[in-house]
C-alpha positions as semicolon CSV with decimal commas, in nm:
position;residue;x (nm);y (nm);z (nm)
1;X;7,431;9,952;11,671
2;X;7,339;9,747;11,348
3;X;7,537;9,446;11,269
4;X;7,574;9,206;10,976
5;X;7,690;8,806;10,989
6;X;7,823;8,718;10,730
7;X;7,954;8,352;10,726
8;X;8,250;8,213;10,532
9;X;8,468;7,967;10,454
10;X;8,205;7,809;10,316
11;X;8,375;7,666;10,054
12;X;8,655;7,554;10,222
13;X;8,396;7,340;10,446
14;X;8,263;7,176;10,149
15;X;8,623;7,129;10,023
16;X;8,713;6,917;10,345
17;X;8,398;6,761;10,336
18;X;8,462;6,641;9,979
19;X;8,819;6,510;10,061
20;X;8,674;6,334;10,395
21;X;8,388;6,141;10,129
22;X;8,686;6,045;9,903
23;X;8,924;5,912;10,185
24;X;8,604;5,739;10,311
25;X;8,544;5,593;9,978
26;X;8,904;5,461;9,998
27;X;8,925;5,339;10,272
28;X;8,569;5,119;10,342
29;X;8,429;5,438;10,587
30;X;8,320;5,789;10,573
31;X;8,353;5,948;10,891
32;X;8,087;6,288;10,968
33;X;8,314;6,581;11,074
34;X;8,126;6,826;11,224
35;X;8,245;7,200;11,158
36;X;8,139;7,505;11,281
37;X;8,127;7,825;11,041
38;X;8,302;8,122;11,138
39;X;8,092;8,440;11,175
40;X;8,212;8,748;11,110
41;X;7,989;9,059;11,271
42;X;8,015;9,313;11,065
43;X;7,992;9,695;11,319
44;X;7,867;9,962;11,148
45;X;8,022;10,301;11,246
46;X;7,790;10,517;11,494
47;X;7,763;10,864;11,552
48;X;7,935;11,102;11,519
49;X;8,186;10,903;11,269
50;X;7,872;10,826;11,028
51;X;7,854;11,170;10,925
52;X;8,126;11,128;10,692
53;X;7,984;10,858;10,526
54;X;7,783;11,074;10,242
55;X;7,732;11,028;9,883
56;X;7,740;10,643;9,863
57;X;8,085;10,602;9,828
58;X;8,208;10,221;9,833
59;X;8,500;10,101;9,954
60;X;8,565;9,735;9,835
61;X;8,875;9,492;9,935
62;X;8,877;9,196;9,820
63;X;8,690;8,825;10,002
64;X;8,568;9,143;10,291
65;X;8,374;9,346;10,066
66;X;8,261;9,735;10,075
67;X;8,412;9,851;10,414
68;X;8,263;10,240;10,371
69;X;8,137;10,339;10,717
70;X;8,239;10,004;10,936
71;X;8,479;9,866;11,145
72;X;8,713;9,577;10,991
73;X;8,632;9,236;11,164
74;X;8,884;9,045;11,371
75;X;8,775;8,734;11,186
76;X;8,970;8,570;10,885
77;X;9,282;8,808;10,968
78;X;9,092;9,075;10,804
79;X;9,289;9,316;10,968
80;X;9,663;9,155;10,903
81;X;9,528;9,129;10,562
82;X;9,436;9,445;10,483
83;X;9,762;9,609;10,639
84;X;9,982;9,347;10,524
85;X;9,897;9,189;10,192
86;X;9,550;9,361;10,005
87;X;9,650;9,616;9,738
88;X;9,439;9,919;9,673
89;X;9,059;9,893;9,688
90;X;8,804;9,962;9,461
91;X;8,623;10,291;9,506
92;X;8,322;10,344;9,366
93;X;8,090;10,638;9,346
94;X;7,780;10,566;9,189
95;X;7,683;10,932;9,126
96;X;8,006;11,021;8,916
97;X;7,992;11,256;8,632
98;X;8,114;11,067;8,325
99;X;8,181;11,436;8,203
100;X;8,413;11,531;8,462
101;X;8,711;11,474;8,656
102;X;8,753;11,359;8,972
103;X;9,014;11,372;9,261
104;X;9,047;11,105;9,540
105;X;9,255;11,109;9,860
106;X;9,262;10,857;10,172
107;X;9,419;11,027;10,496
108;X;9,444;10,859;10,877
109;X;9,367;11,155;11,087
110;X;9,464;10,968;11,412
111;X;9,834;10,907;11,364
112;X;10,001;10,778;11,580
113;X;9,682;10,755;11,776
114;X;9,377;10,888;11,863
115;X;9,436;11,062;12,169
116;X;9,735;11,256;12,044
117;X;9,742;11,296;11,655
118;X;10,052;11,481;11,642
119;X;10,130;11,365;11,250
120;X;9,743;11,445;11,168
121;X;9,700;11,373;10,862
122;X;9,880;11,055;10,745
123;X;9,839;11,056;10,383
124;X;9,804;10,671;10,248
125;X;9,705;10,742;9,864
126;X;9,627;11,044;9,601
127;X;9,501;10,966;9,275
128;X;9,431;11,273;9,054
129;X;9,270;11,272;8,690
130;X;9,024;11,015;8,744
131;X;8,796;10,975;8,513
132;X;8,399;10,972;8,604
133;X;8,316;10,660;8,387
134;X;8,608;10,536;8,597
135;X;8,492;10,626;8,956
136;X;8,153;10,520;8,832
137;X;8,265;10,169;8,769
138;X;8,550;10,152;9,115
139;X;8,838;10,078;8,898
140;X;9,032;10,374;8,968
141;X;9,244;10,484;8,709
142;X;9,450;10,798;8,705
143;X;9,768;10,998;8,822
144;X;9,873;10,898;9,169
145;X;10,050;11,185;9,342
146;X;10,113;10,942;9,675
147;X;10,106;10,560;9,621
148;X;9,867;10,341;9,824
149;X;9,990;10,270;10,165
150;X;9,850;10,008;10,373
151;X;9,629;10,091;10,681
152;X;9,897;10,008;10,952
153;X;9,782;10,134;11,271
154;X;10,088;10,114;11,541
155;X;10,026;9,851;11,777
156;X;9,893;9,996;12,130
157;X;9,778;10,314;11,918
158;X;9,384;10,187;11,926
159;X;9,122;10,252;11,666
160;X;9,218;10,472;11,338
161;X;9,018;10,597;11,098
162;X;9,089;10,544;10,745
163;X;8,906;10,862;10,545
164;X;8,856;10,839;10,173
165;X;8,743;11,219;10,021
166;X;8,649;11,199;9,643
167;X;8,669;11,563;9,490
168;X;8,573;11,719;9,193
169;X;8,899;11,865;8,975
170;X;8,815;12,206;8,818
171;X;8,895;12,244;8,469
172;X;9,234;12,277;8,339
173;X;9,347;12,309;8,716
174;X;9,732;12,161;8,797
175;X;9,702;11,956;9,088
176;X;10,050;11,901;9,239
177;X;10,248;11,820;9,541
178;X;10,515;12,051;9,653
179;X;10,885;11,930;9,712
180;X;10,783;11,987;10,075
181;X;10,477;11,766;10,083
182;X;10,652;11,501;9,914
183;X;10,924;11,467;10,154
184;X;10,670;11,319;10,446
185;X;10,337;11,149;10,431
186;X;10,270;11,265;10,787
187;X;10,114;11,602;10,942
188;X;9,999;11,706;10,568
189;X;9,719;11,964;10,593
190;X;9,427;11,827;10,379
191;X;9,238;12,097;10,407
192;X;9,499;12,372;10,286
193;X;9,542;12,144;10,028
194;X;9,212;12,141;9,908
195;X;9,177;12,521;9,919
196;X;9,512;12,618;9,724
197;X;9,363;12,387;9,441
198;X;9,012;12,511;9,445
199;X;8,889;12,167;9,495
200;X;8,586;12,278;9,731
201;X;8,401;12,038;9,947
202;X;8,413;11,671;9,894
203;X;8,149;11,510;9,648
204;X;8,168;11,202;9,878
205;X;8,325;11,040;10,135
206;X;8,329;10,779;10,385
207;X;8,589;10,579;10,619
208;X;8,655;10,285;10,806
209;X;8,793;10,182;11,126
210;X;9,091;9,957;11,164
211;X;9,343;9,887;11,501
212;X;9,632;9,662;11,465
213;X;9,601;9,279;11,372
214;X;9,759;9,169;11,722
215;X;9,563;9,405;11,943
């Protein structure tokens, strides 16, 4: 088990240490406020879940970083962020083609939990005719087949996994969702998908691990 500190609110420390030296200055005394720095530990995903975490595939939201094989802290309401208020991340894959196209999809295969994924998979966001200077540089840019839905794990549902699959589009190939698909996010067959469109086996992929923010 590897994990990272990382600690924050930095700033903000220095901020309220700044406004304590100007009251003091006002006022004829500077009083020392001692605060301690929140530490976030950052727990990297273990066996088997590392596996899927190939190619070098980054996941970035914004203040938390790349997420790509981890679990999202407690700390900082990382996790009401994420499912409440951060937009899309960044995904970057260092090793795109600038030559070809490129698919990307982000699925929760443990919906509504773990133990019995009866809706497996959930699909959260589909973004076809991305471009590889654009995957290259994490601003994705293309046609999104399914908007970006927040990670919102049900509460007393445990861990899910949040999968991100980058794929490469063939040539002149129509990627589409039928009027079926499009009716429900939920029990969607990635893998059929995948194989009606010739897409072939992910270039790269990763995921991260999320439960909900009061749990």
């Amino acid at each position: 088990m590897q994990h990272f500190i990382k600690n924050i609110r930095f700033v903000r420390m220095m901020q309220l240490t700044l406004l304590l030296l100007i009251l003091g200055v006002g006022s004829g005394f500077v009083e020392v406020v001692e605060t301690k720095l929140e530490a976030c530990f950052y727990e990297l995903l273990d066996a088997p879940d590392n596996k899927l975490c190939r190619g070098g595939l980054k996941v970035i939201y914004p203040e938390i970083g790349d997420v790509s094989c981890s679990f999202i802290p407690r700390c900082v309401d990382y996790r009401f962020r994420i499912s409440q208020e951060w937009e899309a991340p960044h995904v970057q894959y260092p090793l795109a083609d600038e030559n070809k196209m490129y698919v990307l999809i982000m699925v929760d295969p443990d919906c509504p939990s773990k133990a019995k994924p009866t809706y497996r998979f959930w699909r959260h966001w589909m973004v076809k005719d991305i471009s590889g200077q654009s995957l290259k540089s994490g601003d994705i840019r293309g046609t999104e087949l399914s908007d970006y839905r927040r990670p919102t794990p049900p509460s007393k549902t445990g861990y899910h996994r949040y999968q991100i699959f980058v794929y490469e589009q063939p040539t002149k190939q129509k990627i589409y969702l039928s009027p079926d698909e499009t009716k429900s996010y939920g029990s969607w067959d990635i893998e059929n998908f995948a194989a009606k469109f010739r897409l072939g086996e992910p270039v790269a992929s990763t995921q991260f691990v999320t439960e909900h923010y009061k749990d």
